[in-house]
C-alpha angles and dihedrals in degrees: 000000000000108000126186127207129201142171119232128167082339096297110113114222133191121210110194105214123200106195089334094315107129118216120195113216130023088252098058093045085053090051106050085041095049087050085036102049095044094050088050082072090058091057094267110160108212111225119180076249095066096041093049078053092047096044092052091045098054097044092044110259099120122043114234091254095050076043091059096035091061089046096049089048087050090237087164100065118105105266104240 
């Protein structure tokens, strides 16, 4: 895990970053590496794409069907 630290106003924050994708709390990183990490095992070829996708799934940014949309269009893959 690549973690960051800063000073701001006097209150330290961390930012957990996954390929450049920041995540703002611990739980949210958990979550992204724990999806990220099982479907690894399925052949899935993590871009900073996907896991921008997968970040703003799992903290609610995205609704599940605007989730699997972006999944079925292979929204993911590295633009060539």
């Amino acid at each position: 895990m690549n973690i960051q630290r800063f000073q701001q106003d006097t209150v330290i924050h961390a930012i957990a970053l996954i390929m450049g994708v920041p995540f703002l709390s611990l739980e949210a990183w958990e979550s992204a590496a724990a999806a990220i990490g099982s479907n690894m095992f399925e052949g899935y070829q993590p871009t900073r794409r996907g896991i921008e996708i997968i970040r703003n799934y799992t903290t609610g940014k995205i609704s599940f069907n605007t989730f699997i949309r972006a999944a079925k269009h292979k929204a993911y893959r590295k633009k060539r």
